[in-house]
C-alpha positions in Angstrom: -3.2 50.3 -21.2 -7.0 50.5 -20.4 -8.0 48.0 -18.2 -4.4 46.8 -16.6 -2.8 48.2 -13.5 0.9 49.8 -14.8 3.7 47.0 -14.1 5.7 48.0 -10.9 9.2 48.7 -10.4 10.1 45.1 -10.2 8.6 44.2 -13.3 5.5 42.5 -12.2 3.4 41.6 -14.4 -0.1 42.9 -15.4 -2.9 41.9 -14.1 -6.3 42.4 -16.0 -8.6 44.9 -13.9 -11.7 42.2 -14.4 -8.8 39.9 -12.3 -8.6 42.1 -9.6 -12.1 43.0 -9.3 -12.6 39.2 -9.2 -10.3 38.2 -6.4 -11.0 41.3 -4.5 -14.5 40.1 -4.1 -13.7 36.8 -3.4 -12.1 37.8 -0.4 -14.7 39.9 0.9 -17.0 36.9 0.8 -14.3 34.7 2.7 -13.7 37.6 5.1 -17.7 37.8 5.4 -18.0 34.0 6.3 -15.2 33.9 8.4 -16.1 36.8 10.6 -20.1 35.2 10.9 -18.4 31.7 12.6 -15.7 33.7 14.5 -18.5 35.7 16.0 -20.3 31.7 16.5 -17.1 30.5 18.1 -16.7 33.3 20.2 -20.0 33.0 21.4 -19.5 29.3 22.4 -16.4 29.8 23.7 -17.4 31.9 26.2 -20.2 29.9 27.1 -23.1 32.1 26.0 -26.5 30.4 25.1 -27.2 31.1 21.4 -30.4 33.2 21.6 -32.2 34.1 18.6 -30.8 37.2 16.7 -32.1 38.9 13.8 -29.0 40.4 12.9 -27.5 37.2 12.5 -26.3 36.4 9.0 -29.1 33.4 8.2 -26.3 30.7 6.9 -24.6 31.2 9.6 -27.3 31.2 12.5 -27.7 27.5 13.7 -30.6 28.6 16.0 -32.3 29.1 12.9 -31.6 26.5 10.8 -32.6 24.2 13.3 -36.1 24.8 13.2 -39.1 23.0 12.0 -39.4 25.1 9.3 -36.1 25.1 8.0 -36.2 20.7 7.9 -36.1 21.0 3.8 -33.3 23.0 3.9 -31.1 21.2 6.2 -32.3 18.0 3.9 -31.1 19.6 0.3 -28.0 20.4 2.4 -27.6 16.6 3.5 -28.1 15.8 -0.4 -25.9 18.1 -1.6 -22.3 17.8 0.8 -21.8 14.4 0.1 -22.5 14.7 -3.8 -20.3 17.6 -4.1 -17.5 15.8 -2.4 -18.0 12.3 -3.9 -18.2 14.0 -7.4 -14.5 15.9 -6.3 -13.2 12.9 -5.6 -14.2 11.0 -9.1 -16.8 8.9 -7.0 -18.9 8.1 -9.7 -19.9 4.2 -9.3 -19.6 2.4 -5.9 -20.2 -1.1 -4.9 -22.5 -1.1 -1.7 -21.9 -3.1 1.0 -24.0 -3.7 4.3 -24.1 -5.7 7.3 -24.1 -6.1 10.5 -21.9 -3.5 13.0 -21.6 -6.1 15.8 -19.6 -8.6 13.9 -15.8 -8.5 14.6 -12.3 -10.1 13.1 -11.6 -13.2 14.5 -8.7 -12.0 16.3 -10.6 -9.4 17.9 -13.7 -11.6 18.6 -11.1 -14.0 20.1 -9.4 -11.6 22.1 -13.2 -9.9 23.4 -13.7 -13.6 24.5 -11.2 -13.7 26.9 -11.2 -10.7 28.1 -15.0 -11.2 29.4 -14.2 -14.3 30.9 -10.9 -13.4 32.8 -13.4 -10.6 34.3 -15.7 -13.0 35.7 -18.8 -12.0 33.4 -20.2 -15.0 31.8 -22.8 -13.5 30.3 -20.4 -11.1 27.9 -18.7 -13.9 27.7 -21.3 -16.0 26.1 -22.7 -13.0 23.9 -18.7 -12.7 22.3 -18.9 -16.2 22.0 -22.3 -15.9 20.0 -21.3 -13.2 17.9 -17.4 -14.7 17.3 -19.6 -17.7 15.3 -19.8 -15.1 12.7 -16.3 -13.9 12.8 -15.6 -15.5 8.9 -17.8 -13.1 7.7 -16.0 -10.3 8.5 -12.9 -12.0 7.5 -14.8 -12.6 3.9 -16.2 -8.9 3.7 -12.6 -7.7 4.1 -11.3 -9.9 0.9 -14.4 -8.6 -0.9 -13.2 -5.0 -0.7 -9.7 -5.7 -1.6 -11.0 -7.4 -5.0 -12.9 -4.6 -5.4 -10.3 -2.2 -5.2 -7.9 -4.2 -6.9 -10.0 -4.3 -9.9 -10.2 -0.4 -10.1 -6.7 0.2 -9.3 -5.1 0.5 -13.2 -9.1 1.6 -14.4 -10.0 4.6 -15.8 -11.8 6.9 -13.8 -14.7 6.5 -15.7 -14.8 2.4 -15.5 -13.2 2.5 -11.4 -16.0 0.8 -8.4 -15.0 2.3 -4.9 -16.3 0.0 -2.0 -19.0 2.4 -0.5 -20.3 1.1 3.3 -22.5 2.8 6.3 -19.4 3.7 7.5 -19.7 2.0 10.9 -17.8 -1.1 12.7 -17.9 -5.0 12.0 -19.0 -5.7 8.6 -18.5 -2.3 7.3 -15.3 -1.7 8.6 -14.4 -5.1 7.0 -15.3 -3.8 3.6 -13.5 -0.1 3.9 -10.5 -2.1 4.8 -10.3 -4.5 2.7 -10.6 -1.6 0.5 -7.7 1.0 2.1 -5.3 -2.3 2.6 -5.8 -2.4 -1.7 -4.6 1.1 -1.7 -8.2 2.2 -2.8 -10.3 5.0 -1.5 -13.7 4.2 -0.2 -16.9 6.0 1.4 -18.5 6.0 4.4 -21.6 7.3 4.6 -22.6 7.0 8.4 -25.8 8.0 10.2 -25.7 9.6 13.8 -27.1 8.0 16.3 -27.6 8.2 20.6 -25.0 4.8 20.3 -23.2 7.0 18.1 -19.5 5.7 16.8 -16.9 7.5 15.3 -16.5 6.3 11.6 -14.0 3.2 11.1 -10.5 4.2 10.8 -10.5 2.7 6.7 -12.9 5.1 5.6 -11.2 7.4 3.5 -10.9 10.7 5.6 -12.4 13.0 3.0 -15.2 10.8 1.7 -16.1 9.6 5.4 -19.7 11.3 6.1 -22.5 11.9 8.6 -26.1 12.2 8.6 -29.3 12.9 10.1 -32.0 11.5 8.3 -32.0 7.9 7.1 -34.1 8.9 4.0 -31.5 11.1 2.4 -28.5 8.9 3.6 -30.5 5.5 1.8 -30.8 8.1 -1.4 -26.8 8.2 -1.2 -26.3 4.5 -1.0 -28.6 4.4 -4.4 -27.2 7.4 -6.2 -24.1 5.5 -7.5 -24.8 1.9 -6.7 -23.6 -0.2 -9.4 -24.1 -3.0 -6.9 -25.2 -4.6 -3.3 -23.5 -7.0 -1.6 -25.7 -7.7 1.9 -23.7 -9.8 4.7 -25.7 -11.1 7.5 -27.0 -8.1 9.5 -29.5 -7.1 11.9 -32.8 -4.2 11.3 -30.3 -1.7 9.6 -29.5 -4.6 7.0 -32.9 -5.7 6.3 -33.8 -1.9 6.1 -31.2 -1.3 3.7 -31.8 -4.4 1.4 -35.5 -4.1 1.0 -34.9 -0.8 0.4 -32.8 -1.6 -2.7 -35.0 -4.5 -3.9 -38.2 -2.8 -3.7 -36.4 0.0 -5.7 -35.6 -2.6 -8.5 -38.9 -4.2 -8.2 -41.0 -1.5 -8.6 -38.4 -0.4 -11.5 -38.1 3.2 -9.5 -33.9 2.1 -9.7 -31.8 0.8 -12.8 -31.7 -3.3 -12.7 -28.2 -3.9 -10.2 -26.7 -7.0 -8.9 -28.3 -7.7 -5.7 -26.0 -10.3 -3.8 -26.9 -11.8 -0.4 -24.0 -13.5 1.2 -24.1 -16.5 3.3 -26.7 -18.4 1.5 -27.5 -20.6 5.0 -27.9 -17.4 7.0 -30.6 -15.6 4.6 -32.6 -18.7 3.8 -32.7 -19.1 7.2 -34.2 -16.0 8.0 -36.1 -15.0 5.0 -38.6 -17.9 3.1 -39.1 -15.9 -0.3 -40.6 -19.3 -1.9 -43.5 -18.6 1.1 -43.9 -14.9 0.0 -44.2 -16.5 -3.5 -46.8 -19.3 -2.8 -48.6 -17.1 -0.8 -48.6 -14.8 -3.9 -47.2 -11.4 -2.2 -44.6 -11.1 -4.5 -44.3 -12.8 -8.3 -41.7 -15.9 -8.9 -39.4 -13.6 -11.4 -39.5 -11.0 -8.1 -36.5 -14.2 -6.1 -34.6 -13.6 -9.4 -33.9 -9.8 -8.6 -31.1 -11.1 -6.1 -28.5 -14.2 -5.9 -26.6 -16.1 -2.6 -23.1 -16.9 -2.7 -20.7 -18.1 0.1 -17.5 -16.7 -1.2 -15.9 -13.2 -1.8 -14.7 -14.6 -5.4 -18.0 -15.8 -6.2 -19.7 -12.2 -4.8 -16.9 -10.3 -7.3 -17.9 -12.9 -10.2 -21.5 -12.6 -9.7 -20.9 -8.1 -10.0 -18.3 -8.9 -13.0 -21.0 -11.1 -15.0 -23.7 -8.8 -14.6 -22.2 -6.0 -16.2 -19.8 -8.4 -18.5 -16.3 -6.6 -16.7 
């Protein structure tokens, strides 16, 4: 028959000749990729420094797209992986989570404790002991993912929130576990830096990512926030919150809940009535976010926004 390869002694079946031109080319283009980063690897195996060649195939020549020039590129290519990936995985709304990396369990906080002290070095000592002060929040950021992921577990995909954090230790780790102890997946979308950390072991392996540039990784956080929930945190925190509420403010995102947790901590560090007597932002602008104290109250505060 015109178009099929005749069946085989054993029967085989057919196979359409658009089929076969199909797969044929398919693995020409794998064999074409693979033999550009085996001809990479080999390279850096053998210790060679990777001078710039034009013969190079251009996707696969990092010399090239590490240049100046190529900056947009490797940007739309930051956009892209994790979108491609989140959208694989039916990562379509995500509950945000931030907070500070130095914050630890109070087991571990505990434990750090002692271990500076039995080593003579008071001053660790005293810097655990400041930091262990804080330990409940962790504690409360892990039961905040596991409500989360509860909540999702019997959804549809279309109606499911995954717990979505910087991907980094204390708070964030708190969150993704919280999260992986509720049998949920979560992301972690981490950024690389010269303290640089390998993502916390509760990320979900195949939704655990890295960037370069703050700008497209802060894009990510919006892309499928449904919600914010900002523990006590250092720059990175207030970074990331501002971020979110000057999104809302200026209307350039959707309306989301905005929740700052530990009320005590926040009006502590922040005086929005100031910012509103001195008339730098309007009243209605301290009614973009709310404080709570409680994981339960944090999940209530999401649930009643959007009537769940």
């Amino acid at each position: 028959m015109a178009g099929t390869r005749v069946a085989s002694a054993h029967n085989a079946k057919p196979i359409p000749f658009d089929d076969r031109f199909m797969n044929n080319t398919h693995n020409i283009h794998d064999k074409r990729l693979a033999d550009a980063w085996a001809t990479l690897q080999s390279h850096s195996d053998r210790g060679l420094p990777l001078d710039p060649d034009p013969s190079r195939l251009a996707f696969a020549d990092p010399e090239f797209l590490l240049r100046r020039e190529t900056r947009g590129i490797r940007m739309q290519l930051e956009l892209m992986k994790p979108d491609l990936e989140q959208r694989a995985h039916g990562i379509e709304n995500t509950v945000v989570v931030f907070g500070s990396a130095r914050f630890r369990s109070e087991d571990e906080a505990a434990a750090l404790v002692a271990q500076a002290e039995a080593a003579g070095d008071t001053a660790l000592a005293e810097r655990w002991r400041r930091l262990s002060r804080n330990s409940h929040y962790y504690e409360k950021a892990r039961t905040f993912g596991k409500l989360v992921a509860q909540y999702s577990e019997k959804k549809e995909p279309q109606d499911k929130l995954f717990v979505c954090t910087g991907g980094g230790p204390g708070i964030m780790q708190a969150a993704n576990r919280g999260a992986h102890e509720a049998g949920g997946l979560s992301v972690g979308l981490a950024i690389a830096l010269p303290m640089e950390e390998e993502a916390n072991p509760y990320v979900t392996p195949a939704l655990s990512f890295k960037f370069h540039y703050f700008a497209i990784r802060k894009m990510h956080f919006m892309m499928r926030a449904k919600a914010l929930v900002a523990f006590p945190g250092g720059f990175g925190t207030l970074d990331e919150l501002f971020e979110v509420i000057t999104l809302v403010q200026t209307k350039k995102s959707k309306p989301v809940p905005i929740v700052l947790f530990g009320s005590d901590y926040w009006k502590k560090l922040i005086d929005f009535d100031f910012l509103v007597d001195e008339g730098v932002i309007s009243p209605g602008d301290v009614k973009l976010f709310e404080y709570v104290d409680a994981p339960e109250d944090a999940w209530e505060a999401i649930k009643r926004f959007y009537k769940l």
